[in-house]
C-alpha positions in Angstrom: -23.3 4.4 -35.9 -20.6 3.6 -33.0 -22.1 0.3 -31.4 -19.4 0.3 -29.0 -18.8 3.9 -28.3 -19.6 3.2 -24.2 -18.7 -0.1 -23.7 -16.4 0.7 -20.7 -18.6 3.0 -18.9 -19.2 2.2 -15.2 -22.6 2.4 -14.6 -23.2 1.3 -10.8 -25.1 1.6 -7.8 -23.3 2.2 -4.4 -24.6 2.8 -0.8 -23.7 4.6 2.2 -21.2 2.9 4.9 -20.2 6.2 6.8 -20.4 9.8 6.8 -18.5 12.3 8.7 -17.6 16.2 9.0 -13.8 16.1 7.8 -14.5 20.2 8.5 -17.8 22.2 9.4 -18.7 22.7 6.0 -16.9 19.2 4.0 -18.7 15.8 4.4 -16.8 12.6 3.6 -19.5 10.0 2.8 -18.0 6.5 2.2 -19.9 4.5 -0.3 -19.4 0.4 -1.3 -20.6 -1.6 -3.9 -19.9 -4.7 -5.8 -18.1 -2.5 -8.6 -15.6 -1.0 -6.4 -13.0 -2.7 -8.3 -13.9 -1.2 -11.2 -13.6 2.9 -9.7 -10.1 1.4 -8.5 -9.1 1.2 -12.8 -10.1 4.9 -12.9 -7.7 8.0 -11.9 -8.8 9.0 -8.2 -9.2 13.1 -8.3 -11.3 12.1 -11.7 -14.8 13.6 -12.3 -17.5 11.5 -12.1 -21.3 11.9 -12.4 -23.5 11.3 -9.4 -27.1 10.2 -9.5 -29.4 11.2 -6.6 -32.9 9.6 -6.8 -36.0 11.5 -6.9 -37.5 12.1 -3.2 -39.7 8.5 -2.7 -37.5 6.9 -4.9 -35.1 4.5 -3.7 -33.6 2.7 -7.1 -31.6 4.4 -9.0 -32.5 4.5 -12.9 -29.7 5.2 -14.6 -30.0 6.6 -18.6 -29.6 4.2 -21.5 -27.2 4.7 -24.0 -28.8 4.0 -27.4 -26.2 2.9 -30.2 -28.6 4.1 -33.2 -29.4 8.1 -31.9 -25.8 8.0 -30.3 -27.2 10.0 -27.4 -28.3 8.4 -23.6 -31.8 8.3 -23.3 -32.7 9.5 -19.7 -35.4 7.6 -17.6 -39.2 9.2 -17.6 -39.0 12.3 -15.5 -40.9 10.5 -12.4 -38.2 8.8 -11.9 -34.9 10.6 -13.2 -32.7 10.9 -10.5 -30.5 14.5 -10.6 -27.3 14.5 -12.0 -24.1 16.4 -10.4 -20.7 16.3 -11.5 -18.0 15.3 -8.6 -15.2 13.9 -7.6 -14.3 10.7 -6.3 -11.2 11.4 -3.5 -9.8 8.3 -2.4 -10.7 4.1 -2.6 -9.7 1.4 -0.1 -10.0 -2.1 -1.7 -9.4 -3.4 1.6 -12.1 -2.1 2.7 -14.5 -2.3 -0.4 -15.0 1.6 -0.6 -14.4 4.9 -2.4 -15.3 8.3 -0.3 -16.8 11.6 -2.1 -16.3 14.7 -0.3 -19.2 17.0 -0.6 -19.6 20.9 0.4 -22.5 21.1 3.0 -24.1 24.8 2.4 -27.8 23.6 2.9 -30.4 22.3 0.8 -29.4 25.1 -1.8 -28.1 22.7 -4.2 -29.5 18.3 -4.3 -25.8 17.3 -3.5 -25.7 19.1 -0.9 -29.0 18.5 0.8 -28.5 14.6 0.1 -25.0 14.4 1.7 -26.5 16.6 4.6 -29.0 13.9 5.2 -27.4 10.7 3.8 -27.5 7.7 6.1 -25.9 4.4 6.1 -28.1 2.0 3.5 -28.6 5.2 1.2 -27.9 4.5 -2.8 -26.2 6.9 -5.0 -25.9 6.2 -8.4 -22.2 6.2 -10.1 -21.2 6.7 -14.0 -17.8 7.2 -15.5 -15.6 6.3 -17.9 -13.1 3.4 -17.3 -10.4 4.4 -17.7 -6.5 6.3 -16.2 -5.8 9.7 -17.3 -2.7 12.2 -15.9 -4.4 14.8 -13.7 -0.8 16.4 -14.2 2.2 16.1 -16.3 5.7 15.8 -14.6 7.2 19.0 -14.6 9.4 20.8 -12.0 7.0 23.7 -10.9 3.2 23.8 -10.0 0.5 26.4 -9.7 -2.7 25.1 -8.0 -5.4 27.3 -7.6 -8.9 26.6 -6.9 -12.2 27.3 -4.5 -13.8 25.2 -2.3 -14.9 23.1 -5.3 -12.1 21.9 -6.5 -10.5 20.9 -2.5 -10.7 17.2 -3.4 -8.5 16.9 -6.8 -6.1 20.0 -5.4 -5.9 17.2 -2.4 -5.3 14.4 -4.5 -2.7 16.2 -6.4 -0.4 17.6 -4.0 -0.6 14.0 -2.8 0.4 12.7 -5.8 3.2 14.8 -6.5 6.4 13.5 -6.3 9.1 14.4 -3.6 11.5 16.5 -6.3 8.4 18.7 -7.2 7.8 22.8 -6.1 5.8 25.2 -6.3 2.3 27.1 -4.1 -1.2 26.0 -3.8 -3.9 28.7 -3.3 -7.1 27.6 -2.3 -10.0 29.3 -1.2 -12.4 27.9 1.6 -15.2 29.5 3.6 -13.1 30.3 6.9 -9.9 28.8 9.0 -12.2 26.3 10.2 -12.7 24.9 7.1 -8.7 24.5 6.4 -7.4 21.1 6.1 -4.2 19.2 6.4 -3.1 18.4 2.9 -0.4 15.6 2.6 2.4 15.9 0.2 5.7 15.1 -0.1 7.0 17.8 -2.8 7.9 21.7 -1.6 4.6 23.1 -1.7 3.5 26.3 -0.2 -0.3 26.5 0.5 -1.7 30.4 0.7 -5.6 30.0 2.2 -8.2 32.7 1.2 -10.9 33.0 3.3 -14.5 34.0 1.5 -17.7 33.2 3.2 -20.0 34.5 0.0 -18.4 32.8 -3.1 -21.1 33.1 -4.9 -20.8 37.2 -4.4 -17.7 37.5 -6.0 -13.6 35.6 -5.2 -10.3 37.0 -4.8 -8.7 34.1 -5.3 -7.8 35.7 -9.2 -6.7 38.5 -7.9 -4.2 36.6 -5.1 -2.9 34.4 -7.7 -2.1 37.4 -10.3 0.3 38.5 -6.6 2.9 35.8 -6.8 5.8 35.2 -8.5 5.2 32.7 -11.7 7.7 30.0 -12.5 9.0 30.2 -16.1 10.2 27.1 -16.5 9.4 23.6 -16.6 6.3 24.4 -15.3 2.0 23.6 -15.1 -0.6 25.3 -13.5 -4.5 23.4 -12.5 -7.1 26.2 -12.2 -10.0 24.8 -11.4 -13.1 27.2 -9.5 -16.1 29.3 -10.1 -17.0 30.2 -14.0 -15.5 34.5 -13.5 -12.4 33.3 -11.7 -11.2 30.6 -14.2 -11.8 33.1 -17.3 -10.2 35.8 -15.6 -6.7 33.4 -14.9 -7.0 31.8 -18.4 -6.6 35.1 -20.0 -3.9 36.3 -17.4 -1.8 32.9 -18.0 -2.2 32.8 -21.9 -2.7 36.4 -22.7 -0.6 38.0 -20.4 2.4 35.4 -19.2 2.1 33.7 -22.6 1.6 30.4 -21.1 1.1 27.1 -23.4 -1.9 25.1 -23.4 0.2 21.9 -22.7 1.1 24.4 -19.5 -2.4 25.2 -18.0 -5.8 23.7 -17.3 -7.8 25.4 -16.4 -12.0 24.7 -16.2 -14.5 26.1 -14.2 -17.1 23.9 -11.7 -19.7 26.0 -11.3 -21.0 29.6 -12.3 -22.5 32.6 -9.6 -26.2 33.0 -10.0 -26.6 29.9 -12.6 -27.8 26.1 -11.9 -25.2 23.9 -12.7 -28.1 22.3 -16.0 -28.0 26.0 -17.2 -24.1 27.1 -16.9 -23.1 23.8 -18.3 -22.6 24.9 -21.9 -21.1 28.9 -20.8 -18.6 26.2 -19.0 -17.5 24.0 -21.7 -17.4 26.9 -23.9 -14.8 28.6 -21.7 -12.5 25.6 -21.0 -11.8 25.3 -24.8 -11.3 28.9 -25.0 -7.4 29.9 -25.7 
């Protein structure tokens, strides 16, 4: 039994400051709490797990981890509040916030449909581990690929990368309209693919497979829908006999499949060599 197996986990409660359209389909909502401090420990571009209360429910009841069963124990099912899987983009300790861009197609997915309709006051639960991790190692050459999904942590990247750093960026959004201004200060070419049905099928695999591959001193971060990742893990490994200390590669979501359901067929396939 591991008493202490989740003793850093943050486990807060944050509410809406501001939203706005950074694009027609990406919504920045800024969120503050009293445990901002804490998020600012963390790696920003790392995953984190949102909570979005049940409709009539206001409070957030977050799961209890139970050191006996080693497992969380969720909240009754009245008042579970839906879990999602995101990314927090950037924190201002100045301003006692951290900002969560989120993809607005509808009410197709809760995410979504809460960020469509947030207002300021709203609460949105926040768990993660506390603690830094390299979204990259420092190499000379980088391969980013990835769909609208992964925008945020492509975004922090390139802005992390340092000045000495090369290499392309191929990211797939809805339309032009939804291409944004990505700040770096390494040589980085950025190819935009334009799909307005991602969940019909990408060519973003099929782009990337175009362009010239670095061959040394190099890293690729592949992260988009479940077909795309598989079909680039198997072209960097199998084909261009890249190392697993040279790719990640993991896959946010899967065509046709709720995010509860494809959960396993994803973890699955980022352990796959």
């Amino acid at each position: 039994m591991n008493e202490n197996k989740y003793p850093q986990a943050i486990r807060s409660v944050f509410t809406v400051t501001r939203k706005t359209y950074i694009t027609p389909t990406y919504i920045r909502v800024f969120l503050t709490g009293e445990n901002v401090h804490l998020i600012a420990k963390t790696t920003v571009g790392a995953n984190n797990k949102i909570l979005i209360p049940p409709p009539g429910i206001e409070e957030i009841h977050f799961p209890k981890w139970d050191a006996y069963s080693e497992a969380w124990i969720a909240p009754s099912e009245s008042l579970r509040p839906i879990v999602r899987t995101y990314t927090h983009r950037g924190i201002d300790l100045a301003s006692n916030e951290i900002w969560i861009d989120f993809i607005a197609h509808g009410d197709e997915g809760p995410a979504s449909a809460w960020a469509i309709s947030a207002k300021k006051g709203d609460s949105l639960g926040i768990m993660m581990k506390r603690e830094k991790k390299e979204l990259f190692p420092q190499v000379d050459s980088y391969f980013l690929v990835g769909d609208a999904t992964a925008l945020p942590v492509l975004s922090v990247i390139l802005e992390q990368l340092p000045a000495n750093a090369e290499g392309v960026a191929i990211i797939e959004v809805n339309s032009k309209a939804d291409e944004q201004v990505l700040s770096t200060k390494a040589d980085i070419q950025t190819i935009w693919v334009h799909n307005k049905e991602p969940q019909n099928g990408s060519q973003l695999a099929q782009s990337a497979k175009m362009l010239e591959l670095p061959t040394t001193s190099r890293f690729a971060y592949i992260a988009a829908e479940f077909a795309t990742v598989k079909e680039l893990r198997n072209y960097f490994r199998k084909e261009k006999h890249w190392s697993t200390e040279e790719l990640y590669a993991y896959s946010y979501w899967k065509a046709g499949v709720s995010e509860d359901r494809s959960v396993t067929d994803r973890r699955k396939e980022s352990v796959a060599s």
